[in-house]
C-alpha positions in Angstrom: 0.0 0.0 0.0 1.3 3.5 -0.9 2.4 5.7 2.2 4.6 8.8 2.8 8.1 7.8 3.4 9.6 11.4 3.7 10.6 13.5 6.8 7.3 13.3 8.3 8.4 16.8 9.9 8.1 18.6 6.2 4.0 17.7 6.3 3.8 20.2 9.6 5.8 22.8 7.7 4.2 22.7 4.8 0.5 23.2 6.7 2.5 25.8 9.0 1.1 24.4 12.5 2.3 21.3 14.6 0.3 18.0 13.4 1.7 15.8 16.3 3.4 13.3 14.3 6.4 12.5 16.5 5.2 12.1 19.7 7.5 13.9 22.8 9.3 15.6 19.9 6.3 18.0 18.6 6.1 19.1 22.7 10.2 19.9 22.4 12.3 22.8 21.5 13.3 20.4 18.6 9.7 20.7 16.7 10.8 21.5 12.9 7.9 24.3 13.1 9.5 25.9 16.4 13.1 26.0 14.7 11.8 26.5 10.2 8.2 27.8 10.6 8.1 28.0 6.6 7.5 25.8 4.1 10.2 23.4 3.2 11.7 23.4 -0.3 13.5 25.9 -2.2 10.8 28.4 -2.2 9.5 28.1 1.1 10.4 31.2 2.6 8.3 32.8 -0.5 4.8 34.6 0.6 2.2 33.2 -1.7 -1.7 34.4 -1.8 -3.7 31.2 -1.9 -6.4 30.9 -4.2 -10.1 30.0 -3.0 -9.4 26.4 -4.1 -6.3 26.3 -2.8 -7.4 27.0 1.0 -9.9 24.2 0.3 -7.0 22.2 -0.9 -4.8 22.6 2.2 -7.5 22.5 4.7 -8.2 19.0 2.8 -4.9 17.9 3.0 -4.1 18.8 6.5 -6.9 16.8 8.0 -5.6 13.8 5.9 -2.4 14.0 7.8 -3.5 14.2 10.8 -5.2 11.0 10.8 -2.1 9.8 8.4 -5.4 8.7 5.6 -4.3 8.3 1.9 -6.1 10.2 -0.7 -9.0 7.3 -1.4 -9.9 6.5 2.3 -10.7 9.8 2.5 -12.5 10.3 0.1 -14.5 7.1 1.3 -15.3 8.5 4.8 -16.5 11.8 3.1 -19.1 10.0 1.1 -19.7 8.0 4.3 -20.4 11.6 6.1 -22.4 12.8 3.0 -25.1 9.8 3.4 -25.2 10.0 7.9 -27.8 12.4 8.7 -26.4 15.9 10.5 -23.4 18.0 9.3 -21.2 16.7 6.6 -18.1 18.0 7.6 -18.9 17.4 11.3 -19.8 13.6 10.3 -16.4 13.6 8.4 -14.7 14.4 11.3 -16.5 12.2 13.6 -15.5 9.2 11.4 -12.2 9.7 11.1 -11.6 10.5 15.3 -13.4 7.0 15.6 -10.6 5.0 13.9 -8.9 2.7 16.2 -5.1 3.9 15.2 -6.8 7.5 16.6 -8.9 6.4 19.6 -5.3 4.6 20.8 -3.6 7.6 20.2 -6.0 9.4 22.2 -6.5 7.5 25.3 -2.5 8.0 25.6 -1.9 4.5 24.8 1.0 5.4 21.9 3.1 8.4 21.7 1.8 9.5 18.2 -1.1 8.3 15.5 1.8 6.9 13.5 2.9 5.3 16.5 -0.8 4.5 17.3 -1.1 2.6 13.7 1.8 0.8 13.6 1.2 -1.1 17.2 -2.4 -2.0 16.0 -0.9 -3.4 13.0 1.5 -5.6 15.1 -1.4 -7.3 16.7 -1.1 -5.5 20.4 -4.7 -4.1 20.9 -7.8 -5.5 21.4 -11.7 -4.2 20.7 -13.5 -5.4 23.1 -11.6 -8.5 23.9 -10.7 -9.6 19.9 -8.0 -8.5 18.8 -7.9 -6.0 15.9 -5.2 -5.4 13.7 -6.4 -3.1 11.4 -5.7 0.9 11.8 -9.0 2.0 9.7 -11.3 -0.2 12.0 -14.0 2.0 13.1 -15.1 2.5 16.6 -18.4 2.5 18.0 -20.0 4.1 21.2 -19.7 1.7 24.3 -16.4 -0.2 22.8 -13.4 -0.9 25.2 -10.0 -0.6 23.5 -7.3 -2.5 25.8 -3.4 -3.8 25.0 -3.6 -7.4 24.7 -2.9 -9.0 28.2 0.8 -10.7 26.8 1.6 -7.0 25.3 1.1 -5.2 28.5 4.5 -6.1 30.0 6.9 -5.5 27.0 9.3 -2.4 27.8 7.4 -0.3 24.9 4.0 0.1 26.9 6.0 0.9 30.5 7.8 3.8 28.9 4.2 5.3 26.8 2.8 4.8 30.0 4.8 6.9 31.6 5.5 9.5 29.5 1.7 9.7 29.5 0.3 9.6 33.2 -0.3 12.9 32.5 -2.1 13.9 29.4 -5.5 14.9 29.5 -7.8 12.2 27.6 -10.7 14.0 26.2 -13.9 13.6 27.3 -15.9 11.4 24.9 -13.4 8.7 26.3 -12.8 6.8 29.5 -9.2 5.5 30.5 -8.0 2.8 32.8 -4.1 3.9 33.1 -4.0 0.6 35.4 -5.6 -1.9 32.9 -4.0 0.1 30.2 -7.8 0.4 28.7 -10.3 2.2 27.9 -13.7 2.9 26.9 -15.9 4.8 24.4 -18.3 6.8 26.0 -19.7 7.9 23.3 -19.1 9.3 19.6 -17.4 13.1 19.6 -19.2 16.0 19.0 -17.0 18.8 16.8 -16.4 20.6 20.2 -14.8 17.7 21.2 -12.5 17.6 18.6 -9.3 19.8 19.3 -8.2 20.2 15.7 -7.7 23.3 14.3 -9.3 22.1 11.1 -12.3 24.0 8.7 -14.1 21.3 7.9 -16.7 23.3 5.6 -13.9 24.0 3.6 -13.2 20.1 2.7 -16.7 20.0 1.8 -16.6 22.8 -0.5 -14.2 21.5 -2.3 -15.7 18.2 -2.3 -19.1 19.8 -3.4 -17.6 21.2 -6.6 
């Protein structure tokens, strides 16, 4: 399957914000957009007025790497969003925080969403108690996401686990930092959602 191979520090400089693809290192003085907050590339210092399509375009492609989606998934959950009653862009959204790659990441149970979907991949999680080893698999209201029992003492989990005793979990979830678990309490709502993404834009540009 295709995927971004790249410096995966040049997609947060090219949207110009932080997109919290390397885990402690987007929190450091060592963030890319902290030390070059320009575009990468030759011309990257160059001020450039964006077209109404290109906004659209970059608001598009920021929320795709976020949740680290390729081009054709996305476009998938949009029409997903389009046919759910409610908001389209507030559906899209909605979809794509209930992946389980994202809902791992979130309940602080891997350092990044990269992270996230490369552990889910290897087999290490569990939906409520099968395991699950695909990224994309979407997460309903009442699920409980746990590390599979023979996982929980490997080295990797003790250090996420402490590096994230800490961080906040938001509210639409329900951790166990002892079990290494957690639960969904119920589908996000957009104010739940801490992205600085305009998802009307994505649907305007869909729309055309």
């Amino acid at each position: 399957m295709a995927r971004y191979t790249d410096a995966v520090c040049r997609q947060c400089r090219r949207e110009g914000q932080k997109l919290f693809l390397k885990g402690e290192r987007c929190y450091s003085d060592k963030c890319a957009i902290n030390r070059r907050s320009f575009a990468p590339g030759q011309h990257g210092k160059a001020r450039k007025k964006l077209s109404e399509y290109g906004l659209q375009l970059r608001e598009k492609q920021k929320a795709r790497r976020y949740y680290g989606v390729l081009e054709g998934q996305f476009r998938h959950y949009f029409d997903l969003a389009e046919r759910k009653s409610g908001i389209t862009g507030e559906n899209l959204l909605q979809i794509l925080e209930s992946r389980l790659d994202n809902v791992v990441y979130r309940l602080g149970l891997a350092m990044s969403r990269p992270e996230a979907r490369q552990l889910v991949v290897h087999g290490h999680f569990t939906v409520n108690g099968k395991k699950v080893d695909i990224p994309s698999y979407l997460i309903s209201a009442g699920d409980v996401v746990a590390v599979r029992q023979k996982s929980k003492q490997s080295e990797k989990f003790k250090v996420i686990a402490e590096a994230n005793a800490n961080r906040p979990v938001p509210g639409w979830l329900e951790v166990d930092r002892e079990n290494m678990s957690g639960k969904v309490v119920a589908l996000p709502t957009r104010d739940q959602i801490d992205l600085e993404i305009q998802e009307t834009l994505i649907v305007e540009l869909y729309s055309k």
